[in-house]
Biopython code that builds the backbone (N, CA, C, O; Angstrom):
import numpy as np
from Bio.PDB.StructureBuilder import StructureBuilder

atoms = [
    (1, "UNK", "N", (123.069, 122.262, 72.127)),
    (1, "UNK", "CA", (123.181, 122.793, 70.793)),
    (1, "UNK", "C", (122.853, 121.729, 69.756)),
    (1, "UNK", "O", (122.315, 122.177, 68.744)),
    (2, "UNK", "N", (123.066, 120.387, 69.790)),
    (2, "UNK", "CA", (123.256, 119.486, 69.144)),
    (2, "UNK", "C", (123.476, 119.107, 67.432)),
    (2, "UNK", "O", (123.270, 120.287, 67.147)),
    (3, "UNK", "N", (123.586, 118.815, 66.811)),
    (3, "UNK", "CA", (123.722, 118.251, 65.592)),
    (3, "UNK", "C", (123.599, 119.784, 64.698)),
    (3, "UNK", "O", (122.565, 120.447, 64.607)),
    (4, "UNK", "N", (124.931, 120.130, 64.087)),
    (4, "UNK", "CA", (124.527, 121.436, 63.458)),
    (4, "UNK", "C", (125.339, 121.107, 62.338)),
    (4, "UNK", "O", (125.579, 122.045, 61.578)),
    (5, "UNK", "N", (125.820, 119.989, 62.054)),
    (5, "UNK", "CA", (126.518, 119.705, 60.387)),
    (5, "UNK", "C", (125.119, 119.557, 59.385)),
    (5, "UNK", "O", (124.018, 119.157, 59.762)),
    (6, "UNK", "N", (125.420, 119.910, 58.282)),
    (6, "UNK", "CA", (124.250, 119.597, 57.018)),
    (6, "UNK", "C", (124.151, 118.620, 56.973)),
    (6, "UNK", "O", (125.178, 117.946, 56.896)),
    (7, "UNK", "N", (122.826, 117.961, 56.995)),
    (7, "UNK", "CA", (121.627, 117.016, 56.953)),
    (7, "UNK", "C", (122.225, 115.711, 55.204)),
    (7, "UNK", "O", (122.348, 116.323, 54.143)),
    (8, "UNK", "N", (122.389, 114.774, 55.183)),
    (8, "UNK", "CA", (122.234, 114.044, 54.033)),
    (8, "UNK", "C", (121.307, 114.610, 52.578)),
    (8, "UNK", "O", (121.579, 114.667, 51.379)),
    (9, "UNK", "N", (120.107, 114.971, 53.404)),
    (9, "UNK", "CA", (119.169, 115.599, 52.742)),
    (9, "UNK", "C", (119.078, 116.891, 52.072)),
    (9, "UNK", "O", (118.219, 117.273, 51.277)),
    (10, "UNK", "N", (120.469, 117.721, 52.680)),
    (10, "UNK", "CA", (120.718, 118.883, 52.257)),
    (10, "UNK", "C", (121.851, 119.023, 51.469)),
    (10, "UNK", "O", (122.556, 120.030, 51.401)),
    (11, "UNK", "N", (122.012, 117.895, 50.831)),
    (11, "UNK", "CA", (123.222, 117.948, 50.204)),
    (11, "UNK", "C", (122.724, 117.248, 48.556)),
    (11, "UNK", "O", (121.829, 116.405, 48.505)),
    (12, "UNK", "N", (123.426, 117.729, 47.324)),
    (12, "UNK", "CA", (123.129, 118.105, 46.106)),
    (12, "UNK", "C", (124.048, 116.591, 45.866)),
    (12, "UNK", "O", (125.214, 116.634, 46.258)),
    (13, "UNK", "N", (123.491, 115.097, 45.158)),
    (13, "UNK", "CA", (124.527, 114.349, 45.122)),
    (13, "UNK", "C", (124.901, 113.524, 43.867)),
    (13, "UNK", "O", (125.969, 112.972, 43.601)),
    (14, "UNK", "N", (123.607, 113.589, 43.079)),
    (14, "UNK", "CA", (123.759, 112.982, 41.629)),
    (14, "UNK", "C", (124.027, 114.045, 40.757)),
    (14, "UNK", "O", (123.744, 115.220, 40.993)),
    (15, "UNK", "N", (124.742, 113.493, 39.438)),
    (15, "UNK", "CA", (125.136, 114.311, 38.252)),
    (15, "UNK", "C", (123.703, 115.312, 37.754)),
    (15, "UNK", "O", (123.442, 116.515, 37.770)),
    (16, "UNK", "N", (123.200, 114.422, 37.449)),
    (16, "UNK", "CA", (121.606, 114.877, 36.961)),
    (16, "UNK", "C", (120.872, 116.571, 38.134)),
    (16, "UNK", "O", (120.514, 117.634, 37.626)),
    (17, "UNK", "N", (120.863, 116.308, 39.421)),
    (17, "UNK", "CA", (121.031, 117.409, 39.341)),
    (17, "UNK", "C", (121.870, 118.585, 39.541)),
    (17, "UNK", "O", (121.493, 119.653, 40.025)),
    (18, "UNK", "N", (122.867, 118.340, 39.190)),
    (18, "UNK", "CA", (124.126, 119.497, 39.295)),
    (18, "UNK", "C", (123.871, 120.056, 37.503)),
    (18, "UNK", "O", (124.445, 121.017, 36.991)),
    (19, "UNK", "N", (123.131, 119.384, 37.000)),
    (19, "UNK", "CA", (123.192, 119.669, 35.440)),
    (19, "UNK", "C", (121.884, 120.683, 35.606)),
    (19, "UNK", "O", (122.035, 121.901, 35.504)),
    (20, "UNK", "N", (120.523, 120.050, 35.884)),
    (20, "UNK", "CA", (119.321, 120.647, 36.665)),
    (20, "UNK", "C", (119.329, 122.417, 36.632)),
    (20, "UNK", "O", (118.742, 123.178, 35.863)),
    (21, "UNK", "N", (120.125, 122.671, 37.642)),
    (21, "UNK", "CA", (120.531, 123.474, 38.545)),
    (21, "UNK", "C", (121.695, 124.383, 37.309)),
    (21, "UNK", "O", (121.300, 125.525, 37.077)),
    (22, "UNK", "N", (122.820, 124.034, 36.666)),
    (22, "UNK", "CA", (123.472, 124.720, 35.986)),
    (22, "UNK", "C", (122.172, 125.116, 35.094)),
    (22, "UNK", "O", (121.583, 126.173, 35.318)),
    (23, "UNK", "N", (121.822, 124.378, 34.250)),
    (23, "UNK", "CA", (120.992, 124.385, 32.894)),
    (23, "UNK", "C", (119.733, 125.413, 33.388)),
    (23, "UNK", "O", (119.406, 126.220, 32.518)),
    (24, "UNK", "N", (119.101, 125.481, 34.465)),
    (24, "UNK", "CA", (117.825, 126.242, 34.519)),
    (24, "UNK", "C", (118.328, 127.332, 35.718)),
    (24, "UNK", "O", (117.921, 128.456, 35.424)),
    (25, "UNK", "N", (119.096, 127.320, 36.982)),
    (25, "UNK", "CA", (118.886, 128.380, 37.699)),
    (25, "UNK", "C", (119.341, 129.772, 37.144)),
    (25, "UNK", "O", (119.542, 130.118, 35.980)),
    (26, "UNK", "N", (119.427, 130.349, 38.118)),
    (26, "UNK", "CA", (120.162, 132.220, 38.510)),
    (26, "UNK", "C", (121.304, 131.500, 38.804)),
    (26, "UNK", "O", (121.821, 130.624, 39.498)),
    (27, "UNK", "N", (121.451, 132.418, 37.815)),
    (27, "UNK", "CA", (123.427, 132.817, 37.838)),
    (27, "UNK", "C", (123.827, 134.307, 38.521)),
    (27, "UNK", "O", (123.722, 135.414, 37.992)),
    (28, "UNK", "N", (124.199, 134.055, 39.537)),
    (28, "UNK", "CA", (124.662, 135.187, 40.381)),
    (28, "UNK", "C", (126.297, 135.089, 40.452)),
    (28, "UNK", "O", (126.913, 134.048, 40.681)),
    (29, "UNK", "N", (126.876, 136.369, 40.211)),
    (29, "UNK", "CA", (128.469, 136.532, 40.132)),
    (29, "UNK", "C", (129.488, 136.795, 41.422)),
    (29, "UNK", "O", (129.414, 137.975, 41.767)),
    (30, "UNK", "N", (129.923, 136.433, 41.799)),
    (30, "UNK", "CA", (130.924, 137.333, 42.680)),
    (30, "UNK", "C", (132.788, 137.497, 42.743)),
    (30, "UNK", "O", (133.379, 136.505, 42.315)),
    (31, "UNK", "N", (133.239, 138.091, 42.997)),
    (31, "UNK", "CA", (134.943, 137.470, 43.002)),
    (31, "UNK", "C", (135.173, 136.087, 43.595)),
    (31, "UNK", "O", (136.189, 135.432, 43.362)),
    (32, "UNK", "N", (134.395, 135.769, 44.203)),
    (32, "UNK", "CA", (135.243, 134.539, 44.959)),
    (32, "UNK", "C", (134.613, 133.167, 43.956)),
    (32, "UNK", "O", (135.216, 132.177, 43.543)),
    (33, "UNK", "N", (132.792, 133.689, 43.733)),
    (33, "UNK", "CA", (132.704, 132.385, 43.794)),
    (33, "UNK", "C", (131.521, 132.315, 42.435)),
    (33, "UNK", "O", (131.658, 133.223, 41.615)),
    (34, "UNK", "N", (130.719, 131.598, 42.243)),
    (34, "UNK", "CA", (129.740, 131.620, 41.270)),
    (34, "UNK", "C", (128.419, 131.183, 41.920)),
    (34, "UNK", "O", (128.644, 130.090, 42.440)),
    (35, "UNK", "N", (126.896, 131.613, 42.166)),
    (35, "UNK", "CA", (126.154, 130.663, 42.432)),
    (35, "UNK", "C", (124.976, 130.129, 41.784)),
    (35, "UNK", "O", (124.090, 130.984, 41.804)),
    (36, "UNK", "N", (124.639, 129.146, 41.263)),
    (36, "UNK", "CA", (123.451, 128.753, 40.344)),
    (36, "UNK", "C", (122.019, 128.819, 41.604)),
    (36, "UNK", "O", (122.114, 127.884, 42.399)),
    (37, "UNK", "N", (121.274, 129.378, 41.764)),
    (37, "UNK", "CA", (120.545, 128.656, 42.465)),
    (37, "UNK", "C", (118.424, 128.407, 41.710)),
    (37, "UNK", "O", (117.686, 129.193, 41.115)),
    (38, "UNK", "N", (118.303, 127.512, 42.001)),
    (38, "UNK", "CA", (116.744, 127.098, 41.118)),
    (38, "UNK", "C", (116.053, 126.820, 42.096)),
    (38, "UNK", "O", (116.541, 125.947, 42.814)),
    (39, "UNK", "N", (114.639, 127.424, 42.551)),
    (39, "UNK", "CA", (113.948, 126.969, 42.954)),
    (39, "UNK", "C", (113.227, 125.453, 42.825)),
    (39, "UNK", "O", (112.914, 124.983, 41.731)),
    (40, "UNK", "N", (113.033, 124.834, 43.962)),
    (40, "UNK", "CA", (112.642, 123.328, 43.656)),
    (40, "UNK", "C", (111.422, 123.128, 44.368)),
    (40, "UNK", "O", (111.043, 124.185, 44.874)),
    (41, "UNK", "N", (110.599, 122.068, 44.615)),
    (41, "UNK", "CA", (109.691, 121.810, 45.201)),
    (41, "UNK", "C", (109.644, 120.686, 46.215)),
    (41, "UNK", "O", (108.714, 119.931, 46.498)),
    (42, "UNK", "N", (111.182, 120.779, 46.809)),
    (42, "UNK", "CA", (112.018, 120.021, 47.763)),
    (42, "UNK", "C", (111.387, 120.643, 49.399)),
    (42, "UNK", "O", (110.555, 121.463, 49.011)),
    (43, "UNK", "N", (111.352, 120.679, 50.777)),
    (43, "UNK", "CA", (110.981, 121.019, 51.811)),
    (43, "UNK", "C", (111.911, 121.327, 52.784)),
    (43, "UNK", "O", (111.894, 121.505, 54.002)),
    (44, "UNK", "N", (113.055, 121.342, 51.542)),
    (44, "UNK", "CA", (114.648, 122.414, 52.242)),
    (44, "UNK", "C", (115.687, 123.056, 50.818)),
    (44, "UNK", "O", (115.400, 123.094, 49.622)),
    (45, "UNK", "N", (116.614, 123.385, 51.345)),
    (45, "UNK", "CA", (117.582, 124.203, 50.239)),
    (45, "UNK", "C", (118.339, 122.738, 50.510)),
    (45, "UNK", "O", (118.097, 121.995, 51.461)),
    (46, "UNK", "N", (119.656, 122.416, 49.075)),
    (46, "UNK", "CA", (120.525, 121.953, 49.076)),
    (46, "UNK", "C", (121.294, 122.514, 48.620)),
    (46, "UNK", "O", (121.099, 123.680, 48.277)),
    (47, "UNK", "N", (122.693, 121.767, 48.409)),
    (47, "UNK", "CA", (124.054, 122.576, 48.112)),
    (47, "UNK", "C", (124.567, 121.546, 47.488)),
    (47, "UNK", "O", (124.325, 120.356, 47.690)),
    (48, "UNK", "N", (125.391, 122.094, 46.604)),
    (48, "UNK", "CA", (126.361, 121.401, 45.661)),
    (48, "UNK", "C", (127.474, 122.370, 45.606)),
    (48, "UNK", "O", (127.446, 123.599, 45.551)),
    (49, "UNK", "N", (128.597, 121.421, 45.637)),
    (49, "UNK", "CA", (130.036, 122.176, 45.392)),
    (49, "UNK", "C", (130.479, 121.391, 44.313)),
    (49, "UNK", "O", (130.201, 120.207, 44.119)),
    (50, "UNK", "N", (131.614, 122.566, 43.202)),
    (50, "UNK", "CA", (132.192, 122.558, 42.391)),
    (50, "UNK", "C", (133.523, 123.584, 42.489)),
    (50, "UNK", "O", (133.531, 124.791, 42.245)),
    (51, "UNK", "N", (134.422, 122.906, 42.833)),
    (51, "UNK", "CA", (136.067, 123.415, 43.065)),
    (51, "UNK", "C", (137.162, 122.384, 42.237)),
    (51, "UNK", "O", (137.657, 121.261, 42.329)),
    (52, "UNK", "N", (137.170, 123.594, 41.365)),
    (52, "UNK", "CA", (138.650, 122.668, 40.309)),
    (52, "UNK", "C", (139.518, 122.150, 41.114)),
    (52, "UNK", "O", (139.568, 122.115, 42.344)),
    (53, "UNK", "N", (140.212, 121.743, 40.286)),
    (53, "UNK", "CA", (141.403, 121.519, 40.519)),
    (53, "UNK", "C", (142.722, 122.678, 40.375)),
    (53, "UNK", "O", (143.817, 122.642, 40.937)),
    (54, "UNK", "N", (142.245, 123.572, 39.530)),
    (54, "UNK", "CA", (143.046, 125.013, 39.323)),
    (54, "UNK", "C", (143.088, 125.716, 40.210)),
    (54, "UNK", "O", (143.960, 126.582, 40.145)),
    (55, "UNK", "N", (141.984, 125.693, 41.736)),
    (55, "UNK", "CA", (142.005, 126.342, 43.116)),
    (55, "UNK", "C", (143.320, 126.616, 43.312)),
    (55, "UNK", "O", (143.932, 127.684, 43.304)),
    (56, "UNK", "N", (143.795, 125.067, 43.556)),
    (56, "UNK", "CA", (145.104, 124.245, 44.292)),
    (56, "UNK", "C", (145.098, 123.276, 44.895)),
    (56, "UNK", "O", (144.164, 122.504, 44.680)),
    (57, "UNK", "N", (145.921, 122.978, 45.698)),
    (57, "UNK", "CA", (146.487, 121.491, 46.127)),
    (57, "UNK", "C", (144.656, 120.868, 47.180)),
    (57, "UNK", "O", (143.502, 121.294, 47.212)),
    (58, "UNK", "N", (145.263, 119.936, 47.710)),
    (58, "UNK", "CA", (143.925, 119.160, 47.961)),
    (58, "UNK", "C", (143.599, 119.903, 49.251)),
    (58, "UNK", "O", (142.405, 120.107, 49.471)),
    (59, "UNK", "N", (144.619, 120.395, 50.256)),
    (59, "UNK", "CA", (144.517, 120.892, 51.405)),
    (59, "UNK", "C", (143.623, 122.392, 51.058)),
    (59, "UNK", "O", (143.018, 123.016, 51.930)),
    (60, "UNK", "N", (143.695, 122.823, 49.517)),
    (60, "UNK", "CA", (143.352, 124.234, 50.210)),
    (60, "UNK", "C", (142.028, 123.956, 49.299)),
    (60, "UNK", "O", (141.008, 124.371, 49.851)),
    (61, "UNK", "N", (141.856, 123.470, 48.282)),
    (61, "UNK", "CA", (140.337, 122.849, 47.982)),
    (61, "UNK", "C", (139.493, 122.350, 48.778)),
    (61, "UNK", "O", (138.322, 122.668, 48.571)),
    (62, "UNK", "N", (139.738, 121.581, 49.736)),
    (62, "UNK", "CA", (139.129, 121.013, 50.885)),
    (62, "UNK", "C", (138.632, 122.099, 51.996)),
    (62, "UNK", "O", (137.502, 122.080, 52.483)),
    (63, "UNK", "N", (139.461, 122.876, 52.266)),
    (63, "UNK", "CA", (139.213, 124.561, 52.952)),
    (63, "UNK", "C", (138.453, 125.225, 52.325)),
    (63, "UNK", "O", (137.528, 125.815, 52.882)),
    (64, "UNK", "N", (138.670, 125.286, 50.990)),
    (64, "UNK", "CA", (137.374, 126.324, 50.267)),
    (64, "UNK", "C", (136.207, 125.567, 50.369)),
    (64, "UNK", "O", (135.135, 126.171, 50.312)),
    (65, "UNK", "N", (136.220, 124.085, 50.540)),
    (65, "UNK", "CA", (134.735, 123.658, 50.772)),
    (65, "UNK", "C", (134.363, 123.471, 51.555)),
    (65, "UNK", "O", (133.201, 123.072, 51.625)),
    (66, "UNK", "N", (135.163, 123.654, 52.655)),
    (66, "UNK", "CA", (134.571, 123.722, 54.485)),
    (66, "UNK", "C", (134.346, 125.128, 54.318)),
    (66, "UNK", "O", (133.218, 125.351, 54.758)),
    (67, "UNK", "N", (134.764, 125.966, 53.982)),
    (67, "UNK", "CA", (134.586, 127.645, 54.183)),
    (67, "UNK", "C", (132.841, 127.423, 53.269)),
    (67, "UNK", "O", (131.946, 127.272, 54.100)),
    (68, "UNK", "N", (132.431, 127.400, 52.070)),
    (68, "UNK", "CA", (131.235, 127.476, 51.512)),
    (68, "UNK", "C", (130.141, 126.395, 52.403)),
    (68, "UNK", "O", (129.132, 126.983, 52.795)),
    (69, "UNK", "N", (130.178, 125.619, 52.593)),
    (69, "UNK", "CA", (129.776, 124.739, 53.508)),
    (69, "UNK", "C", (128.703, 125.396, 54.918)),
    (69, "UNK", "O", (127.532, 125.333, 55.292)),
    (70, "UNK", "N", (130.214, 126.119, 55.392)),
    (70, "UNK", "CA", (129.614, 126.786, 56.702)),
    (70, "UNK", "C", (129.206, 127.727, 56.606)),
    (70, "UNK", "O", (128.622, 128.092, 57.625)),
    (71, "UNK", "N", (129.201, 128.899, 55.242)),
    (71, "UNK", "CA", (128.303, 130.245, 55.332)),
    (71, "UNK", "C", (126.851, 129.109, 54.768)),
    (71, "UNK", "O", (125.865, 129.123, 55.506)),
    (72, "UNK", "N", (126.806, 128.309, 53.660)),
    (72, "UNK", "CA", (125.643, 127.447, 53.519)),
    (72, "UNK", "C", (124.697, 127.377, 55.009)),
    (72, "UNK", "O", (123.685, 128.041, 55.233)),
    (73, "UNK", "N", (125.186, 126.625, 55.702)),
    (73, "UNK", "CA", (124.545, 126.360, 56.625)),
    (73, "UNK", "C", (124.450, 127.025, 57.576)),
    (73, "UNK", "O", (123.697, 126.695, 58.492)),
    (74, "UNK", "N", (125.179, 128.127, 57.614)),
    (74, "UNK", "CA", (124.780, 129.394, 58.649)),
    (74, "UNK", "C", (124.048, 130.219, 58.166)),
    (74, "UNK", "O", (123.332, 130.986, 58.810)),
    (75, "UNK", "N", (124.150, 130.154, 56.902)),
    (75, "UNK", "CA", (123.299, 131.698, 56.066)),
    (75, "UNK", "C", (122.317, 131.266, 55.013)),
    (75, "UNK", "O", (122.201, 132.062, 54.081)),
    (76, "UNK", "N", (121.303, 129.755, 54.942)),
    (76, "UNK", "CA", (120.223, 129.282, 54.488)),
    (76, "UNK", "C", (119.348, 129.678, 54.576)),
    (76, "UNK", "O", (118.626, 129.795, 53.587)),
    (77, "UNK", "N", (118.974, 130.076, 55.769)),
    (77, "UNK", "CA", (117.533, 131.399, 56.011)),
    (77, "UNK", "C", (117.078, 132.142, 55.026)),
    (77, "UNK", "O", (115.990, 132.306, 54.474)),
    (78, "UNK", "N", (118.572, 132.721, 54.883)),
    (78, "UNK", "CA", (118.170, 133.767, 53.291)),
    (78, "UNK", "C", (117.750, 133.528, 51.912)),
    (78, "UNK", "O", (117.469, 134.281, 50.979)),
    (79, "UNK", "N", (117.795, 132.055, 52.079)),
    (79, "UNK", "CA", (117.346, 131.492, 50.933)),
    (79, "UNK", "C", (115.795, 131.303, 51.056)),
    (79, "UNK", "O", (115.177, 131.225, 52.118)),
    (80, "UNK", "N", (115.233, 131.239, 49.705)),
    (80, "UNK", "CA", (114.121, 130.732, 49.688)),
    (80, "UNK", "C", (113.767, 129.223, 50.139)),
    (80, "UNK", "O", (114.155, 128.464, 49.251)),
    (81, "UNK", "N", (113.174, 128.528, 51.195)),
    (81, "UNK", "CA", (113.172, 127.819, 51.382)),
    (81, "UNK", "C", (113.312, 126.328, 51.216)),
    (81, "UNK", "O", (113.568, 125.315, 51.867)),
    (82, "UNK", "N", (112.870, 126.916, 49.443)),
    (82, "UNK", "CA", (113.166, 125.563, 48.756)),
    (82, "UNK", "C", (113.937, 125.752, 47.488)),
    (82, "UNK", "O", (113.576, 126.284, 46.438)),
    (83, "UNK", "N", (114.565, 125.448, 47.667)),
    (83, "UNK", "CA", (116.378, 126.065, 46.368)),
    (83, "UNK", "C", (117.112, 124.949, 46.181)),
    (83, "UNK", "O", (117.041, 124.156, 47.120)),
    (84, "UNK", "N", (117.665, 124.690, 45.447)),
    (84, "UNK", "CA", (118.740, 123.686, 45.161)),
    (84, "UNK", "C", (119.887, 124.742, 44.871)),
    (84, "UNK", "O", (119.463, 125.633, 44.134)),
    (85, "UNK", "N", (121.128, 124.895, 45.211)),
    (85, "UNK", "CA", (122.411, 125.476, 45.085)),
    (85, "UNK", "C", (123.414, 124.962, 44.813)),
    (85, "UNK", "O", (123.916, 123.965, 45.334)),
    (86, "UNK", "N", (123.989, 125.919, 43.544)),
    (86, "UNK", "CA", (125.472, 125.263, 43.098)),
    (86, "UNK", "C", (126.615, 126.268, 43.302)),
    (86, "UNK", "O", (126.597, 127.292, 42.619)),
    (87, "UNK", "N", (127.704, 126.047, 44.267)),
    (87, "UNK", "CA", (128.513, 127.011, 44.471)),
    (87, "UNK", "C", (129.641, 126.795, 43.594)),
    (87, "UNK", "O", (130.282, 125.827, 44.003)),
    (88, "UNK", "N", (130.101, 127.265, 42.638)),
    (88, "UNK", "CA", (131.615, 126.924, 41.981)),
    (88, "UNK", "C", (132.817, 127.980, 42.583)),
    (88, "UNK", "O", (132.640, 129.166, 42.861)),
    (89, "UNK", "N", (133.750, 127.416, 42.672)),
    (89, "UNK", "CA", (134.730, 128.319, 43.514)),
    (89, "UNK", "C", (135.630, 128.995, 42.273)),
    (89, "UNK", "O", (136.154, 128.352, 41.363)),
    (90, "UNK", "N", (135.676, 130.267, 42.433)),
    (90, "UNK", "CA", (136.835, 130.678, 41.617)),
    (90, "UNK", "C", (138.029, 130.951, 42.424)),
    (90, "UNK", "O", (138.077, 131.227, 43.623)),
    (91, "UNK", "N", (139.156, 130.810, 41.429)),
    (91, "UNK", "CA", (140.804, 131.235, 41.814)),
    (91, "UNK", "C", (141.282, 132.164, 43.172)),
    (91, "UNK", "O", (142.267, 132.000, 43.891)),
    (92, "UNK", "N", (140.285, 133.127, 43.243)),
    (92, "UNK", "CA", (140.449, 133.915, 44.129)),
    (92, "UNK", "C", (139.676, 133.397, 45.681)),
    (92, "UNK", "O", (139.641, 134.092, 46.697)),
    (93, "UNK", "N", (139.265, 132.418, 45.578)),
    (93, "UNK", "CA", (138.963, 132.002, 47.004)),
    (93, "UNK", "C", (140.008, 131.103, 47.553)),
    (93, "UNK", "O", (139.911, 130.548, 48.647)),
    (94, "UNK", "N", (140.871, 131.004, 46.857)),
    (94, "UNK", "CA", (141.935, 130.258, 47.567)),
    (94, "UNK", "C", (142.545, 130.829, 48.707)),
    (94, "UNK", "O", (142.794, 130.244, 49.761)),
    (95, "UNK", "N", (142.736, 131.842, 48.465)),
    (95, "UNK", "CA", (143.491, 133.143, 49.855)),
    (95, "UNK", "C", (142.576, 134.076, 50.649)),
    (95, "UNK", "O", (142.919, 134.959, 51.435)),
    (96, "UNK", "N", (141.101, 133.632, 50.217)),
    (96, "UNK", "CA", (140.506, 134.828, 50.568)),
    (96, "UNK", "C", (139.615, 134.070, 52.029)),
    (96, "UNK", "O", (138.961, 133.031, 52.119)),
    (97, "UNK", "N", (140.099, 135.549, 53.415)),
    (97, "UNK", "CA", (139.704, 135.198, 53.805)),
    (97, "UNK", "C", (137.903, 134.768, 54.824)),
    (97, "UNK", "O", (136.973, 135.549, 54.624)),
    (98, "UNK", "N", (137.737, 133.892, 55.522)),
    (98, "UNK", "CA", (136.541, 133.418, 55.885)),
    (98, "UNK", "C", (135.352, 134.731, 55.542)),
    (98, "UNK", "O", (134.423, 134.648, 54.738)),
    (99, "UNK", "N", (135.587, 135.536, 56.125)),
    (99, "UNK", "CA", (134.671, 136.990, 56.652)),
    (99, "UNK", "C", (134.134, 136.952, 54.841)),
    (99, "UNK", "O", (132.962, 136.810, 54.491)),
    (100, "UNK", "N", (135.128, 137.089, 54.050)),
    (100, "UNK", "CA", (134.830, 137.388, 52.372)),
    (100, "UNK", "C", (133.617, 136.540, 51.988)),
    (100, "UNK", "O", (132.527, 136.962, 51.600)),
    (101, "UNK", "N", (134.005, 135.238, 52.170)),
    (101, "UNK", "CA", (132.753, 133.885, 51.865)),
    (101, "UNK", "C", (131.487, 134.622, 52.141)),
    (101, "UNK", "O", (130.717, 135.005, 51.260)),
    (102, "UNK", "N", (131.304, 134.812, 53.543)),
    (102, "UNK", "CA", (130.079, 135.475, 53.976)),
    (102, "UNK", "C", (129.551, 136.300, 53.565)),
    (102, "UNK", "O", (128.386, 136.315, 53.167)),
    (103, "UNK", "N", (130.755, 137.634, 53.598)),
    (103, "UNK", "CA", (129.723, 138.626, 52.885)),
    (103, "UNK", "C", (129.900, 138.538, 51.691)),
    (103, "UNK", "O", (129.380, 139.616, 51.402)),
    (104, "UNK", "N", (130.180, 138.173, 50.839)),
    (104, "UNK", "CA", (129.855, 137.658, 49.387)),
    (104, "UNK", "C", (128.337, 137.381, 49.319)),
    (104, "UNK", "O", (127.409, 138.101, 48.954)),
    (105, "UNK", "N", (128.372, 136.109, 49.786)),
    (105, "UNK", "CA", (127.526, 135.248, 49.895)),
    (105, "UNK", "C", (126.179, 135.638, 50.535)),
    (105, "UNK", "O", (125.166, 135.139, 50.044)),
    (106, "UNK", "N", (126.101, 136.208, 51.243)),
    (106, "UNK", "CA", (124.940, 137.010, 51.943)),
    (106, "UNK", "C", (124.666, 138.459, 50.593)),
    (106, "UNK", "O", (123.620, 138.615, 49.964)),
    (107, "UNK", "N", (125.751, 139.203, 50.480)),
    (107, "UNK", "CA", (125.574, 139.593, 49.538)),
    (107, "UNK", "C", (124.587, 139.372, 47.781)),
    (107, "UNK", "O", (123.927, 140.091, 47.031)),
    (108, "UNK", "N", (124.944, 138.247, 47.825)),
    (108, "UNK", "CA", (124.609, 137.759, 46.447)),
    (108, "UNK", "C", (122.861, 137.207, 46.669)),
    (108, "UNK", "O", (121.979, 137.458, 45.848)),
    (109, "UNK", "N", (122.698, 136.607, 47.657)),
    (109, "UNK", "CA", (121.384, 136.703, 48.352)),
    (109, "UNK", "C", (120.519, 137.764, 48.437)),
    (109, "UNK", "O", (119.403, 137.709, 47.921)),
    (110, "UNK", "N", (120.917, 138.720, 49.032)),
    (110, "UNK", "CA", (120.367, 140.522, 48.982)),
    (110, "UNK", "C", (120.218, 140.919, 47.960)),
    (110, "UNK", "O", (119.208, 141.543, 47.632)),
    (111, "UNK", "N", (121.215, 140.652, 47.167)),
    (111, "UNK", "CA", (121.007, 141.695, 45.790)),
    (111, "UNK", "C", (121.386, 142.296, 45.588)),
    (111, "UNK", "O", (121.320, 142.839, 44.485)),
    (112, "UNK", "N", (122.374, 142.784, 46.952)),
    (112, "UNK", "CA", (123.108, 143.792, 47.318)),
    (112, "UNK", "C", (124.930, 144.349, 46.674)),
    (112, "UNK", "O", (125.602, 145.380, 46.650)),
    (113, "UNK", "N", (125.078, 142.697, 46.183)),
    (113, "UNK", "CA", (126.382, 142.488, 45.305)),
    (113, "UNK", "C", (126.939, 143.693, 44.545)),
    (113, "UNK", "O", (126.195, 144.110, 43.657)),
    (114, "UNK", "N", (127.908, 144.230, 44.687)),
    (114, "UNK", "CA", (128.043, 145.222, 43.448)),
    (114, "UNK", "C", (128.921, 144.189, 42.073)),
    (114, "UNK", "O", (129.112, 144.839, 41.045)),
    (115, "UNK", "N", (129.373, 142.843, 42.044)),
    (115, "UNK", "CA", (129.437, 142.028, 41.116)),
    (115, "UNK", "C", (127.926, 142.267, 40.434)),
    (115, "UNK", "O", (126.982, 142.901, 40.906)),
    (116, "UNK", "N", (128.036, 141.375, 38.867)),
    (116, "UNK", "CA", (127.459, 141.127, 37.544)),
    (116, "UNK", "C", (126.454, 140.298, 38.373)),
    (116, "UNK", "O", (126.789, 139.527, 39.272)),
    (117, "UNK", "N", (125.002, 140.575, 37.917)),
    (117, "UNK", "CA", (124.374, 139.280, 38.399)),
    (117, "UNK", "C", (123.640, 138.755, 36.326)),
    (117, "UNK", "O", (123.166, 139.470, 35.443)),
    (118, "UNK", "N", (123.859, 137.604, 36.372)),
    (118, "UNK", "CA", (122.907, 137.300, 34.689)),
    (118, "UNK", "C", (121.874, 136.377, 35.300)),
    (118, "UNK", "O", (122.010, 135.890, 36.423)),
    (119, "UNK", "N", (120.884, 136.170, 34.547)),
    (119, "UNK", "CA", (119.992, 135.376, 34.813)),
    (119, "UNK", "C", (120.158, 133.983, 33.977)),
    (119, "UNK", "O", (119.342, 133.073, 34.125)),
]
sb = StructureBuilder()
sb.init_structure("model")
sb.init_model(0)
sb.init_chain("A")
sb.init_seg("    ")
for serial, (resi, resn, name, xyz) in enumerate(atoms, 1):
    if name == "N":
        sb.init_residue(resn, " ", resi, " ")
    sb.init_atom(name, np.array(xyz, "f"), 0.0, 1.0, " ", f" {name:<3s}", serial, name[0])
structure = sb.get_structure()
């Protein structure tokens, strides 16, 4: 099977572009979560996380970003190949569980969301 954690390369790591990515992508809505995503001219998708501190304690912030993490890297396909992504977590992903992330998230990909999508 070997090596199936996200790549260095797939990961979103300076300020500059988390600003990028807010300031120019799609803003897609959902209950759990928020996602910016901008096409780039990169030769993969990346990811950026953004989880307050209003989630909760460090244990369950740390869970909401292993939970976004792993639909990321299980459910990238659906992305356009070359994307930069910003996931912000809202309040309600604190309790919500794994299965939700996904289909959210696959959801919001499709189009299929019955959440707000703005551009």
């Amino acid at each position: 099977m070997g090596d199936q954690r996200l790549q260095s390369v797939e990961r979103l790591r300076c300020p500059r572009a988390y600003r990028r990515v807010f300031q120019q992508g799609k803003k897609l809505l959902s209950p759990l979560f928020v996602l910016y995503i901008l096409p780039t001219s990169q030769p993969h998708s990346r990811l950026g996380l953004a989880v307050s501190k209003r989630i909760g304690s460090a244990v369950v912030r740390n869970r909401v970003k292993r939970r976004l993490r792993e639909v990321f890297r299980r459910h990238k396909n659906l992305l356009n190949p070359h994307s930069d992504v910003v996931v912000v977590a809202r309040s309600a992903a604190a309790n919500a569980p794994a299965s939700v992330y996904t289909e959210q998230f696959c959801g919001l990909l499709r189009g299929r969301q019955s959440g707000r999508q703005e551009a």
